[in-house]
N, C-alpha and C positions, 0 to 999 in steps of 0.2 A: 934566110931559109925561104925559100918558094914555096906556097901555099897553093896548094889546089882547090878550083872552084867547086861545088860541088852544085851536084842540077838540085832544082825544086821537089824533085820527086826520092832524091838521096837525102835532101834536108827533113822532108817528112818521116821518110824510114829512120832517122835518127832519132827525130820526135819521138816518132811512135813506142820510141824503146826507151827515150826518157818517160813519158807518160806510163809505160810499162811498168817502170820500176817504183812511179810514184805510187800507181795504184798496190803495187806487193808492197809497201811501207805500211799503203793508210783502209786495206781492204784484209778481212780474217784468212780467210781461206781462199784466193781467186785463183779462178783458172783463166789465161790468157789467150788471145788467138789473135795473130796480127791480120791484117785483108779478109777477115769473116767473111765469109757470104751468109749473112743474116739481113731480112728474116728470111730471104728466100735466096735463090742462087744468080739471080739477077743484080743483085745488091750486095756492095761489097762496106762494108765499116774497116775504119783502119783500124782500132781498138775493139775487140769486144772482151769482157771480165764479167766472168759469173761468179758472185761471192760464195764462198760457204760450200767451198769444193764442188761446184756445179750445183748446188741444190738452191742456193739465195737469190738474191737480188741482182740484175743485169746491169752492167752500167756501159757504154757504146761513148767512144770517142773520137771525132773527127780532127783531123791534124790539118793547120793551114799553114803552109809558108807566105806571108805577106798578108794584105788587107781586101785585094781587089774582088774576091768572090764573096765576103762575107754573109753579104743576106742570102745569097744562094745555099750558102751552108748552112746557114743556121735553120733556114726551109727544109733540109734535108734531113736536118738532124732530128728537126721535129719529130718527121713522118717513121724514122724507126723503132719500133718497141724494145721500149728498155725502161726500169724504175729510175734510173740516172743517166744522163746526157750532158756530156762535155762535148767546147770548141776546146783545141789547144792550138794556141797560136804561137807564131816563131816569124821572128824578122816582120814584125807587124808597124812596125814604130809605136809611137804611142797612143795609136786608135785602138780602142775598143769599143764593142757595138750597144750601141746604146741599148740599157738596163729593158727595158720593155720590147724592145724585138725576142726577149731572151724567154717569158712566156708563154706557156702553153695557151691556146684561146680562151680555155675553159677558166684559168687559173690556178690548175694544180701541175703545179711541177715548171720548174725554171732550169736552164742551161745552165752551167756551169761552167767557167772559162779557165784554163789552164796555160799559167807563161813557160815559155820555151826559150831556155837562155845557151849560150855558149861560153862554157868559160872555162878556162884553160884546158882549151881543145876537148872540154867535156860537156856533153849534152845535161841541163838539168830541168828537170818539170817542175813547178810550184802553183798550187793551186790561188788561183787568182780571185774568184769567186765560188763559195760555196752552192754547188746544187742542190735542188729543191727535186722530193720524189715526184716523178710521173703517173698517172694512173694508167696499167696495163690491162688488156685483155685477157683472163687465164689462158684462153688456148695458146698462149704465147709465152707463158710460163709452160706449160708442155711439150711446147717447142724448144724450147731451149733444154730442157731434158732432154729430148729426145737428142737434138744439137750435139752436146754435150758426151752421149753416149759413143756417137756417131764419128765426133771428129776426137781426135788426141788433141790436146792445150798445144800452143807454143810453149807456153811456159806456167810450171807449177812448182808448186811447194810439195816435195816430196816426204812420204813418212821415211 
């Protein structure tokens, strides 16, 4: 059987839907939004999940196929407001970024890394390291209400 390649930006899309699913397993109530423009409309997240049917805690997660931009990502992942920050990685080999790039400056709150497997032809997410909360500015908690009002999920848990 012939297998088709698929680009770097279809293997993230896969990602992003595994990580989707992990977060509906291990989050209460999330609402989902794949290509977020959060916090602003300049800025896109591949993941964003607001627990607790839009009212809880934010959690933002970036998808990498491969290893080559890592410190760039993990720079960017910083600078977005959220209580939890994930990399998930896919087709990385066996690098992962060293425990201390992972960090907030301050010390509160660490990245969380998320592996990205393929296996029989099915995307799967497993959390690889546990996140540490971030500290958030409230008007960013208000934003996210607001967000939330604003945009419809990709994906929710329906009454």
């Amino acid at each position: 059987m012939h297998r088709k390649v698929l680009s770097a930006q279809q293997l993230e899309r896969r990602g992003a839907n595994a990580v989707a699913e992990l977060l509906m397993r291990t989050l209460i109530v999330p609402k989902i939004y794949f290509e977020a423009s959060w916090p602003t409309r300049l800025n896109k997240v591949d993941v964003l999940a607001v627990d607790r049917a839009g009212a809880g805690d934010i959690h933002v997660v970036e998808v990498k196929v491969g290893n080559s931009e890592l410190p760039h990502s993990i720079a960017s992942v910083k600078q977005v407001p959220a209580h939890y920050k994930y990399l998930a990685l896919l087709e990385n080999g066996s690098y992962w970024p060293s425990e201390d790039l992972l960090y907030a400056a301050d010390g509160m709150g660490r990245i969380g890394l998320i592996r990205i497997e393929e296996r029989d032809n099915e995307m799967q997410a497993t959390l690889f390291s546990r996140p540490e909360r971030f500290r958030i500015e409230p008007a960013s908690v208000r934003q996210i209400e607001q967000f939330t009002k604003k945009n419809p999920p990709d994906w929710e848990i329906r009454p």
